[in-house]
C-alpha atoms as an extended CHARMM CRD file, in Angstrom:
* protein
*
       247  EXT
         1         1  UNK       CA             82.2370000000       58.8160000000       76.7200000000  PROA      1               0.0000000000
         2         2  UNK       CA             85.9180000000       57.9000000000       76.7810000000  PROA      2               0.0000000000
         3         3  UNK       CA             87.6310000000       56.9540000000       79.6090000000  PROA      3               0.0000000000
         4         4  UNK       CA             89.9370000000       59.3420000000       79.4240000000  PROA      4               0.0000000000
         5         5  UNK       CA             87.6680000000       61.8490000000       79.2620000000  PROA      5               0.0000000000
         6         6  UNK       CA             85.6730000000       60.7750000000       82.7080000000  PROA      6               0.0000000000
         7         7  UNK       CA             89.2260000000       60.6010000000       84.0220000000  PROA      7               0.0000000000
         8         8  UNK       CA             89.6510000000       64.4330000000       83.3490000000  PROA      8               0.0000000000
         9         9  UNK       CA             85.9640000000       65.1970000000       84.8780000000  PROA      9               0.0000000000
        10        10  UNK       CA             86.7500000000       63.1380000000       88.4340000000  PROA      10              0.0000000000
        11        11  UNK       CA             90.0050000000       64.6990000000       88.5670000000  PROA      11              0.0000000000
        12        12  UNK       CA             88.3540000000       68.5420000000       87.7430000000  PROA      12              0.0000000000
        13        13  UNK       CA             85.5960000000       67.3700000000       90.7230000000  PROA      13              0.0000000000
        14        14  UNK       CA             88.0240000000       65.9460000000       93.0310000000  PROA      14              0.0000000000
        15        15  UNK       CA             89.8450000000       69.4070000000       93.0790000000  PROA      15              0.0000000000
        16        16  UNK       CA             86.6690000000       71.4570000000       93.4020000000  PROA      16              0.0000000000
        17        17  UNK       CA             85.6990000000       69.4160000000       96.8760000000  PROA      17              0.0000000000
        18        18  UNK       CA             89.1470000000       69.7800000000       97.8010000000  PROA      18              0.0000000000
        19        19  UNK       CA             89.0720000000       73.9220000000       97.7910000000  PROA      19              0.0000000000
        20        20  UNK       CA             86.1510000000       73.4880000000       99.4420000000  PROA      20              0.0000000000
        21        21  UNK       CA             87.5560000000       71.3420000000      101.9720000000  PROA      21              0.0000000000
        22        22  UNK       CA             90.6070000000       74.3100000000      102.1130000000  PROA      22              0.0000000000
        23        23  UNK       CA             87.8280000000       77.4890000000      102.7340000000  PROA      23              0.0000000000
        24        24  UNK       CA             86.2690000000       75.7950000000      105.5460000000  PROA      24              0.0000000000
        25        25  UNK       CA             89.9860000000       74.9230000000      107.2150000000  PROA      25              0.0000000000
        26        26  UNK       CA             90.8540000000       78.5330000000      107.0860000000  PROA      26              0.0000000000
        27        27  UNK       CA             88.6170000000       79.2180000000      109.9870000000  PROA      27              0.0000000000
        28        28  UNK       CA             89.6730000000       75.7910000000      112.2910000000  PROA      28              0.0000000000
        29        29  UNK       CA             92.7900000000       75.0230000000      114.3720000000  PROA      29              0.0000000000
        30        30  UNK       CA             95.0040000000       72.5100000000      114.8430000000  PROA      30              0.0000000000
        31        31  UNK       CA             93.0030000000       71.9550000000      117.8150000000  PROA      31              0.0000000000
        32        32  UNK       CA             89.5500000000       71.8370000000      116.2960000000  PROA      32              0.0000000000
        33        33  UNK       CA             89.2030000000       75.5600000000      117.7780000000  PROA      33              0.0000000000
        34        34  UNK       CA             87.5300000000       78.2230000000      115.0720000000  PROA      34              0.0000000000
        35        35  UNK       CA             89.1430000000       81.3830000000      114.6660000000  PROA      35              0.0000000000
        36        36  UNK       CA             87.1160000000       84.5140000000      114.9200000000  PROA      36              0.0000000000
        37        37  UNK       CA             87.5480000000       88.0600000000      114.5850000000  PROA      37              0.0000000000
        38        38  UNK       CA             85.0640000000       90.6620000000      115.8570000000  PROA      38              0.0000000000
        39        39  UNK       CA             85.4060000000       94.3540000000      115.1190000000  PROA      39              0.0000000000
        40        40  UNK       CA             83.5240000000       96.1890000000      117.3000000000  PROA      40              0.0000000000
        41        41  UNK       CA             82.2550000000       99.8970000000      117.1450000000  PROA      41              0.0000000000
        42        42  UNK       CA             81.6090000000      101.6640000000      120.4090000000  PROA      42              0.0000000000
        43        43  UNK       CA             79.5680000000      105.0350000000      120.4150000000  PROA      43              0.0000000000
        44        44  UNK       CA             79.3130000000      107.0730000000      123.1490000000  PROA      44              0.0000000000
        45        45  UNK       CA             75.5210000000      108.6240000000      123.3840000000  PROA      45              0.0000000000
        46        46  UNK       CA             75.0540000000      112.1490000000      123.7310000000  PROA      46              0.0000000000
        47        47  UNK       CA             74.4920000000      112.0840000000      127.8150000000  PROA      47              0.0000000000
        48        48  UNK       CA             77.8240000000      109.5440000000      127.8500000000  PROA      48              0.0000000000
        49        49  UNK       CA             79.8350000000      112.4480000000      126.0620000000  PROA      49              0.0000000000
        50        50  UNK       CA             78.6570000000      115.4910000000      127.5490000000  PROA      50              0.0000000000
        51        51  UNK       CA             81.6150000000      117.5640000000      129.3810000000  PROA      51              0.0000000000
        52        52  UNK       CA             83.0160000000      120.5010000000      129.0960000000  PROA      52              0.0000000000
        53        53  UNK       CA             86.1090000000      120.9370000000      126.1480000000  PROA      53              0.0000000000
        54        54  UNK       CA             88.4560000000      120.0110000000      127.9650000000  PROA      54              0.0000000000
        55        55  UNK       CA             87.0950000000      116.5360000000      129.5400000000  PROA      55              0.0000000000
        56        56  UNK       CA             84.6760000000      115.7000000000      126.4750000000  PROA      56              0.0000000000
        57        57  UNK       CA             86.8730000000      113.6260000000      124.2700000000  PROA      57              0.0000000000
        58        58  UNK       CA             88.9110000000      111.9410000000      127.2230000000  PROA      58              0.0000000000
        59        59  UNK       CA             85.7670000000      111.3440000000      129.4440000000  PROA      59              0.0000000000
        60        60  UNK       CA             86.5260000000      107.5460000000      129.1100000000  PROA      60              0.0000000000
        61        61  UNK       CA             89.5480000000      106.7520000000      131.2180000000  PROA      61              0.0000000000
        62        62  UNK       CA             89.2320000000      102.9740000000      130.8380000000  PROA      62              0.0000000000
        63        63  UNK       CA             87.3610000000      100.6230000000      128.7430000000  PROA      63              0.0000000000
        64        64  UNK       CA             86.6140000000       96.7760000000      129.1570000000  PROA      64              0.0000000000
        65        65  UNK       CA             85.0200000000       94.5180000000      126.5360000000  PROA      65              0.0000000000
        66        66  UNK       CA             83.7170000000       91.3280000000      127.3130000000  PROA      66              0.0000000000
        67        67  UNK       CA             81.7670000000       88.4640000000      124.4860000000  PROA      67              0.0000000000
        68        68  UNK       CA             80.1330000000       85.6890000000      126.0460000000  PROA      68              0.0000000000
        69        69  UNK       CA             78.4970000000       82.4330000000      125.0150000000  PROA      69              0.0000000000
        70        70  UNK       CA             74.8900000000       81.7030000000      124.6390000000  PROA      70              0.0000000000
        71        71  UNK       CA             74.7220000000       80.8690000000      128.0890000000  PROA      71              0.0000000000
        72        72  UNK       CA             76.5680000000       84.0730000000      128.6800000000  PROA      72              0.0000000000
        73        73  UNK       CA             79.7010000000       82.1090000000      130.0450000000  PROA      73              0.0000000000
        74        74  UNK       CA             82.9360000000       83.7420000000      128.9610000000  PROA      74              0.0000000000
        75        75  UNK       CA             84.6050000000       83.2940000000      125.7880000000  PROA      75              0.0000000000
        76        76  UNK       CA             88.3650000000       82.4650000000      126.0510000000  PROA      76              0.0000000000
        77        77  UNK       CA             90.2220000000       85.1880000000      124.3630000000  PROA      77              0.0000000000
        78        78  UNK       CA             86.9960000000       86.8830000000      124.5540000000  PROA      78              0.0000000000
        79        79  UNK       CA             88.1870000000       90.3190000000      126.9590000000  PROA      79              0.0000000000
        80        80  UNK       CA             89.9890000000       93.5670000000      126.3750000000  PROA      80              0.0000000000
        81        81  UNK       CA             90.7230000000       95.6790000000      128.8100000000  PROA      81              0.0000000000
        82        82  UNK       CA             91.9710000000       99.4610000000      126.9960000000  PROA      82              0.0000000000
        83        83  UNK       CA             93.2950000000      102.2240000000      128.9490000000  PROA      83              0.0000000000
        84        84  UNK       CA             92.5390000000      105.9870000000      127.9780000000  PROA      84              0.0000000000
        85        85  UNK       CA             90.5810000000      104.9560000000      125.0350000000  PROA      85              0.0000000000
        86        86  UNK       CA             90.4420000000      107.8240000000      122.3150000000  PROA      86              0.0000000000
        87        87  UNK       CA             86.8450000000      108.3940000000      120.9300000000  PROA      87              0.0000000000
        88        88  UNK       CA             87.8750000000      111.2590000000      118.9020000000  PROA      88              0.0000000000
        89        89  UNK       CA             86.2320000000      110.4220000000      115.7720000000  PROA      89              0.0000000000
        90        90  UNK       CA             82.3510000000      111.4760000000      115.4620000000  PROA      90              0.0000000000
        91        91  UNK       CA             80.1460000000      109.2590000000      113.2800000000  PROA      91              0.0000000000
        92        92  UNK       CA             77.0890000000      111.4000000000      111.6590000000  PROA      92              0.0000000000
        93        93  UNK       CA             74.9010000000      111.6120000000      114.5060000000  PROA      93              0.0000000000
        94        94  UNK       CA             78.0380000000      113.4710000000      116.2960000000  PROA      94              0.0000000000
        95        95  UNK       CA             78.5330000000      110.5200000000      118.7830000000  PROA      95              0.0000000000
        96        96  UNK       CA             82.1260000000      109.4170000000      119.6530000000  PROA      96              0.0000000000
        97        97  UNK       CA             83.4180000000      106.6040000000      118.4460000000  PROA      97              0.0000000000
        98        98  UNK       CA             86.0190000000      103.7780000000      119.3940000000  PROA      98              0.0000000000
        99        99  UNK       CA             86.5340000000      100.7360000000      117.7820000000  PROA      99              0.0000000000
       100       100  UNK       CA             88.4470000000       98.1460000000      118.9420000000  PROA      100             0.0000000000
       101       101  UNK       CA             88.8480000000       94.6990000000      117.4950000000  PROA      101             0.0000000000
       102       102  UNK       CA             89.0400000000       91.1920000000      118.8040000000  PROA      102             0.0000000000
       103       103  UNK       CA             90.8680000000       87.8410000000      117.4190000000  PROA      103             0.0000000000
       104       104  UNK       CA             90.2780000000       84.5120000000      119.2940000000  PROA      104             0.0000000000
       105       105  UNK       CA             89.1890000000       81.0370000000      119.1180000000  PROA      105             0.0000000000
       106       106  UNK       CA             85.7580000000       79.5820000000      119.4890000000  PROA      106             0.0000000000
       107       107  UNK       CA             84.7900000000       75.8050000000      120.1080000000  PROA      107             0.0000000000
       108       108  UNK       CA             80.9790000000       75.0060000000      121.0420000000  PROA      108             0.0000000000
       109       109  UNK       CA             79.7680000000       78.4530000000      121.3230000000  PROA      109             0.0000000000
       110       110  UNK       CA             76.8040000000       79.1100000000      118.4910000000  PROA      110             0.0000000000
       111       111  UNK       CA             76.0030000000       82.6590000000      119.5010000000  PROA      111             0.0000000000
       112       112  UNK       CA             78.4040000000       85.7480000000      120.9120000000  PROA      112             0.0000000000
       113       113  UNK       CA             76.9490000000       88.2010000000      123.1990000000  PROA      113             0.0000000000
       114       114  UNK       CA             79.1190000000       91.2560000000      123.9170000000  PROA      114             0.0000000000
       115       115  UNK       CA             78.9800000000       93.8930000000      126.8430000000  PROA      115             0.0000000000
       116       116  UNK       CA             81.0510000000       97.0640000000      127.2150000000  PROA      116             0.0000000000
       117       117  UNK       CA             82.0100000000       98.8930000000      130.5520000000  PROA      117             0.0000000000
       118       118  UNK       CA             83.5110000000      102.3570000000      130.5830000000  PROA      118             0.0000000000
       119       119  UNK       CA             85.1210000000      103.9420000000      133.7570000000  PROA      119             0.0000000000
       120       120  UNK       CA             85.3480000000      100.8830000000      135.4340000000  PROA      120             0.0000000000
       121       121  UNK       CA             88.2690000000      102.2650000000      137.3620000000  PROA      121             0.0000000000
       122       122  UNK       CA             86.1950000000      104.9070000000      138.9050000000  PROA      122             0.0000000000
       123       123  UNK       CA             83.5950000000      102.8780000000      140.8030000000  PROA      123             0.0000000000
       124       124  UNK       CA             83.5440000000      100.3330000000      143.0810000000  PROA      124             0.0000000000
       125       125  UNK       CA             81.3510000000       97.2390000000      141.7490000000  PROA      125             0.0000000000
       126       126  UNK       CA             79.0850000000       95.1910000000      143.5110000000  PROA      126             0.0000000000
       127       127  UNK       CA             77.2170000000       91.7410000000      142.6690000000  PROA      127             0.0000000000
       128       128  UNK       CA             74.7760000000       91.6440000000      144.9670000000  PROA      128             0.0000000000
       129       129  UNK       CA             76.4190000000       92.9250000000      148.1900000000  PROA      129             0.0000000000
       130       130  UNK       CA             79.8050000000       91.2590000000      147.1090000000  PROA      130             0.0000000000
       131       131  UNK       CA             82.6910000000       93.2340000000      145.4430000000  PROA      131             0.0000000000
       132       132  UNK       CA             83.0420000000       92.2980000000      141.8210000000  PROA      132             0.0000000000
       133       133  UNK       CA             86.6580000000       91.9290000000      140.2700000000  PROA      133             0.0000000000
       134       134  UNK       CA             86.2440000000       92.8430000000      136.8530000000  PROA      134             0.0000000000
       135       135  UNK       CA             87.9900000000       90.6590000000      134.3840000000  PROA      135             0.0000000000
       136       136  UNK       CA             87.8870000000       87.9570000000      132.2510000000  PROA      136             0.0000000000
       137       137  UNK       CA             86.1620000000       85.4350000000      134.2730000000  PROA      137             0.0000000000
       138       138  UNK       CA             83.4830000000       87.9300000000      134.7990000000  PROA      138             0.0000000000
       139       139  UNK       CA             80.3960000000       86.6380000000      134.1030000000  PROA      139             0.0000000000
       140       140  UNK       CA             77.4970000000       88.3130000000      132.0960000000  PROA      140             0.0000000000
       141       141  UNK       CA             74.7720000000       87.8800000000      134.7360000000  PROA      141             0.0000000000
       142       142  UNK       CA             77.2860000000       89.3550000000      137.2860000000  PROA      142             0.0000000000
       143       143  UNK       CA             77.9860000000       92.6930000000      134.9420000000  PROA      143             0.0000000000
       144       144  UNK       CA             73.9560000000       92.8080000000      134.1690000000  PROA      144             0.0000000000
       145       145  UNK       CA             72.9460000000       92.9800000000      137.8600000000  PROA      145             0.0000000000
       146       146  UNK       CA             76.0910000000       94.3880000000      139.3270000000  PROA      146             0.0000000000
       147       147  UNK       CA             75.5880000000       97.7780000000      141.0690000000  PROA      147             0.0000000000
       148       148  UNK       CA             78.0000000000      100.5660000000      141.9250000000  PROA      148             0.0000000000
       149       149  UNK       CA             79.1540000000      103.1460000000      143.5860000000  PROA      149             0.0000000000
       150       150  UNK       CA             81.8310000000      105.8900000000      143.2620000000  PROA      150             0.0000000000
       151       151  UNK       CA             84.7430000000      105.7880000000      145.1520000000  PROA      151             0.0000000000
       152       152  UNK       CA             85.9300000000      107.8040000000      147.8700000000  PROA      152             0.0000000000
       153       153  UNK       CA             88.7860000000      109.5860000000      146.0340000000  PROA      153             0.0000000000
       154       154  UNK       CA             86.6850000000      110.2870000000      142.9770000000  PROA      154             0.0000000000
       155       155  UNK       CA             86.0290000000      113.6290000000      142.5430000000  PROA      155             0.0000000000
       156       156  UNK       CA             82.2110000000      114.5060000000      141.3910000000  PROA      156             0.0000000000
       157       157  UNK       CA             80.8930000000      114.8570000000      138.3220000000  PROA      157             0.0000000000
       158       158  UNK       CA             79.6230000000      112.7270000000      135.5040000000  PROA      158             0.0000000000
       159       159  UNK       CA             82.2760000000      111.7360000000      133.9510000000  PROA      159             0.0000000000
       160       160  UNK       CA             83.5020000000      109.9810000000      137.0150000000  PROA      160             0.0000000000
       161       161  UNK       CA             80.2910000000      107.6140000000      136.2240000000  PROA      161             0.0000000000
       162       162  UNK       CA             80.2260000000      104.3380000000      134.6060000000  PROA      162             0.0000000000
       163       163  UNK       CA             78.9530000000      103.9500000000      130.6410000000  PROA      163             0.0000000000
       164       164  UNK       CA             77.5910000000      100.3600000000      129.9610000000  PROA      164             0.0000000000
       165       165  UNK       CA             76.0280000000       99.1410000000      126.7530000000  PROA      165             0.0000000000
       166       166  UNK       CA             75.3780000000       95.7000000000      125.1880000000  PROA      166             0.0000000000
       167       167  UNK       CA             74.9830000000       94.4860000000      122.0030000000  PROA      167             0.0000000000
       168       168  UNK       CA             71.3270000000       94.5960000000      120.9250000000  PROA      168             0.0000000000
       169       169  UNK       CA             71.3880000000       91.6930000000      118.2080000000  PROA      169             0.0000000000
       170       170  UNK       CA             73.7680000000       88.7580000000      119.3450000000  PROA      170             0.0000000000
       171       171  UNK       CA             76.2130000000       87.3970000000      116.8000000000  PROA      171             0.0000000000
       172       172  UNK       CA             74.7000000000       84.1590000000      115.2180000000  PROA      172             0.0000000000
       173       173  UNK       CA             77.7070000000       82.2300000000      114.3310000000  PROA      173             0.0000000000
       174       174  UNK       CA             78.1610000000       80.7800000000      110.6860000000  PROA      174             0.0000000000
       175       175  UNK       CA             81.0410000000       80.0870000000      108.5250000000  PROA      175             0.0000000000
       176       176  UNK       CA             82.6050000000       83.9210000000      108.4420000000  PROA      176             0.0000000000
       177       177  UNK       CA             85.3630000000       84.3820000000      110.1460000000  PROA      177             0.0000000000
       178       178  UNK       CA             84.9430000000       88.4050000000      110.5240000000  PROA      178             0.0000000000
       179       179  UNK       CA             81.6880000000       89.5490000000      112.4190000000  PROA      179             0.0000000000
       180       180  UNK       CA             81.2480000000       93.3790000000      112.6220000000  PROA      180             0.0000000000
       181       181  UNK       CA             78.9510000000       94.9390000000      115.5340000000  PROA      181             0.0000000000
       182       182  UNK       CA             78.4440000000       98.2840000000      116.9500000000  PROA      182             0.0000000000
       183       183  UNK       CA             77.1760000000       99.0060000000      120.9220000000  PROA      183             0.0000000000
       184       184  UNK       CA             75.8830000000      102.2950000000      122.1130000000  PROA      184             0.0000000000
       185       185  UNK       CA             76.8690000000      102.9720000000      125.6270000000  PROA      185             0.0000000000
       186       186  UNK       CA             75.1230000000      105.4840000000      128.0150000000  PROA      186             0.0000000000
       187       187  UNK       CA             76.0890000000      106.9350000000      131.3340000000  PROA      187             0.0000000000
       188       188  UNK       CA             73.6410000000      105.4020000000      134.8970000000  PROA      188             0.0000000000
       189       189  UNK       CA             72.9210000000      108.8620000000      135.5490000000  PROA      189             0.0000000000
       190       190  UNK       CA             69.3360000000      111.1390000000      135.2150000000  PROA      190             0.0000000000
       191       191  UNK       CA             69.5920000000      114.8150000000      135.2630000000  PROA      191             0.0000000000
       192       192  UNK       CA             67.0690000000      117.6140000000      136.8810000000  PROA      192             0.0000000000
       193       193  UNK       CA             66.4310000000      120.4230000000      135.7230000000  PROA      193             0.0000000000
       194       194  UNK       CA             65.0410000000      123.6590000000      137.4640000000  PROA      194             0.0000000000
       195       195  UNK       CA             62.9170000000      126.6460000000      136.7220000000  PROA      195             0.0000000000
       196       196  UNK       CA             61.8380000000      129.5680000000      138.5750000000  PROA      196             0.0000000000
       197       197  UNK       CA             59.8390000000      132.4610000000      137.5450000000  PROA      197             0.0000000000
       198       198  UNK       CA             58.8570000000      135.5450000000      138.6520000000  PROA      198             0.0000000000
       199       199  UNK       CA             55.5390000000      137.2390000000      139.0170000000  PROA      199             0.0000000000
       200       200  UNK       CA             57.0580000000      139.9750000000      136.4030000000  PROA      200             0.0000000000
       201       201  UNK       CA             60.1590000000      141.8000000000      135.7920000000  PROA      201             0.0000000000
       202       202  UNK       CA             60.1520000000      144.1260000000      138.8170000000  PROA      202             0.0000000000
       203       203  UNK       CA             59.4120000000      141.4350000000      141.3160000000  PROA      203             0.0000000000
       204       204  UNK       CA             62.1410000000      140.4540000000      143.4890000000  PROA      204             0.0000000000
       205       205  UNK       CA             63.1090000000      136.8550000000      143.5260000000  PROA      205             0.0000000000
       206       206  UNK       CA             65.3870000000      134.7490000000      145.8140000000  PROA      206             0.0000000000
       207       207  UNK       CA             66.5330000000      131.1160000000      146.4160000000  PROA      207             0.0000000000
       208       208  UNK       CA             67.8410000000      130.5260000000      149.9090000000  PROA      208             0.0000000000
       209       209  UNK       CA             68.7470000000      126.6540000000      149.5660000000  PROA      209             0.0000000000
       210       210  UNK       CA             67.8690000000      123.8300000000      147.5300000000  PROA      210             0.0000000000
       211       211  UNK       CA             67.4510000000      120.2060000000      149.2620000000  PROA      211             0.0000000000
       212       212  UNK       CA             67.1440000000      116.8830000000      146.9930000000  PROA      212             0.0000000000
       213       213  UNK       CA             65.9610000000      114.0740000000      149.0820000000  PROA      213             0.0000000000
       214       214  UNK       CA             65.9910000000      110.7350000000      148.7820000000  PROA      214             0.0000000000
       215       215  UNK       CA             69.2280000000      109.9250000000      147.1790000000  PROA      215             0.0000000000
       216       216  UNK       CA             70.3820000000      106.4060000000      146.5580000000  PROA      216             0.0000000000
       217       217  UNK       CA             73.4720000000      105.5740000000      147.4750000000  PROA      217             0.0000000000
       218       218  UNK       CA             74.1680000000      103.2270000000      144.6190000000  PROA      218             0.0000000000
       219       219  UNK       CA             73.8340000000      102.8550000000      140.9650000000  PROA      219             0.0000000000
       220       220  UNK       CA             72.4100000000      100.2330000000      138.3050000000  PROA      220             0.0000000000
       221       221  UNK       CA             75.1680000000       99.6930000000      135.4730000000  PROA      221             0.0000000000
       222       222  UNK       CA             72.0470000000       97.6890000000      133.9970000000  PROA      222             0.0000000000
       223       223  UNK       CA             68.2650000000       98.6030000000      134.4620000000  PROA      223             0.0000000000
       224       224  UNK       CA             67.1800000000       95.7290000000      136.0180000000  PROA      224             0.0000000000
       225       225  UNK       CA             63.2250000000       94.2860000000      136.1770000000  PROA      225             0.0000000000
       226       226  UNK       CA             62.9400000000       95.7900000000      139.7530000000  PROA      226             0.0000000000
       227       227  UNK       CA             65.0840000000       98.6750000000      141.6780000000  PROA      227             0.0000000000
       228       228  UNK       CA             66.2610000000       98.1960000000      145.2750000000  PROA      228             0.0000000000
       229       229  UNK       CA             67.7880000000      100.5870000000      146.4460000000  PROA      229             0.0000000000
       230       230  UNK       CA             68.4740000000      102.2500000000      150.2960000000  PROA      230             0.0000000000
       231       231  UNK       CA             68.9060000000      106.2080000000      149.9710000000  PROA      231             0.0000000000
       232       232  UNK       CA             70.9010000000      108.6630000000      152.0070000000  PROA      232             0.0000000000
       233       233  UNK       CA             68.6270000000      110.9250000000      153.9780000000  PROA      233             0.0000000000
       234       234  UNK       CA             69.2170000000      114.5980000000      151.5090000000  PROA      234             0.0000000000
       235       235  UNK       CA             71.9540000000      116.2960000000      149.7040000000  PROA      235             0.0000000000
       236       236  UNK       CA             72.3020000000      119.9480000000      149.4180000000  PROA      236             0.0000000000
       237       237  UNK       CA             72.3640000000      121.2130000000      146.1870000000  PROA      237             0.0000000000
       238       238  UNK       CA             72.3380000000      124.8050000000      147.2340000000  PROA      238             0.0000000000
       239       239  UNK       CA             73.0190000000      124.9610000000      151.1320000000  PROA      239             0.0000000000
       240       240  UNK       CA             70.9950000000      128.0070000000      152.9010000000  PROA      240             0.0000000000
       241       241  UNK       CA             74.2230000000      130.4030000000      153.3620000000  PROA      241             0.0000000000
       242       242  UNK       CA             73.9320000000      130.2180000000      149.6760000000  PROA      242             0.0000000000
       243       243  UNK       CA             71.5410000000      131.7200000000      148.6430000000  PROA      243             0.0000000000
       244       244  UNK       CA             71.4960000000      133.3120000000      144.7530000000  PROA      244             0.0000000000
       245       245  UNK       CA             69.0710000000      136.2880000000      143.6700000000  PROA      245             0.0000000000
       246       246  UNK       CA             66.8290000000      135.9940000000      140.2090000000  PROA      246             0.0000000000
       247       247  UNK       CA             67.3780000000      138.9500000000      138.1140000000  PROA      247             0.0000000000
């Protein structure tokens, strides 16, 4: 081979390494930070949704978004905090969705892990038996065992009641820059149901009260391993005066 000719062929090689070189500098800062972009898909679950017409598509008053680290330390850049978010557009299981998305920088981290919190600003959160200030130094430990409770000026009703969801596969980092995820967040609440029959159509059926006891006085935003929890003594869910007839 000629000279040249092995000239050309360094020179073609030299430029290949060097794009190379250019893709992997797309996703670094000056500062040896990576850049990262997460778009994130929130769905609301049937029991998160539920309301009547009016409150159903504006049930979430506030939204906070949090990624962590593998050690589920807080990423810097890693928080939104959105009020009123929309959730007007249904996916094809006729959940709501909301999508938000997320640019920021990443250094050691090898693995994001994401949590969600909706209604934040109708509850009062506790770690432990200390109030929690939710924000970006939040920790993930601190949102998975926090409890809560509604607050005095809230009026009742489940959409006054947080929605929490995580993400169910954590984000493996690699070379991409764009990582797409989607979290399904449900409301803490359960719901009873009751049924009453009678012995046939003529028989004469009434309902003087209805007592539910054992009511906690706080709320998981995470199921933990084990529940404690102190209850209030009853609620009335139909006081005696009351009363309704069964037709």
């Amino acid at each position: 081979m000629k000279p040249h000719r092995l000239y050309i062929i360094m020179c073609i090689l030299s430029l290949f390494f060097l794009t190379n070189c250019r893709d992997e500098e797309a996703v670094q800062s000056a500062e040896g930070k990576r850049s990262v972009t997460v778009s994130l898909g929130i769905a609301m679950s049937r029991v998160a949704s539920e309301g009547t017409p009016e409150t159903t598509y504006g049930a979430a008053s506030n939204m906070k978004v949090w990624i962590f680290d593998e050690n589920g330390d807080p990423i810097e850049g890693g928080y939104a905090n959105v009020d009123n978010p929309p959730f007007s557009v249904e996916d094809l299981q006729g959940k709501l969705i909301e999508t938000v998305t997320m640019d920021f920088d990443v250094t050691d981290a090898t693995v994001l892990q994401l949590r969600v919190l909706l209604n934040s600003d109708k509850v009062d959160v506790y770690s432990g038996e200390t109030a929690l200030t939710l924000g970006a130094t939040t920790t993930m430990n601190e949102l998975d065992y926090a409890t809560f409770k509604l607050k005095a000026d809230a009026s009742l009703g489940d959409n006054t009641v947080p929605m929490y969801g995580k993400s169910d596969e954590n984000i493996v980092l690699d070379n991409k820059r764009n990582y797409d995820i989607s979290i399904d967040v449900e409301r803490c609440v359960g719901k009873l149901e009751l049924f009453f029959t009678k012995e046939n159509a003529n028989s004469e059926l009434k309902i003087n009260s209805i007592k539910l006891e054992q009511v906690p006085d706080k709320g998981y935003l995470a199921a933990p391993t084990s529940y404690v929890l102190t209850y209030k003594s009853s609620i009335d869910l139909l006081p005696e005066k009351t009363g309704i007839d069964i037709d």
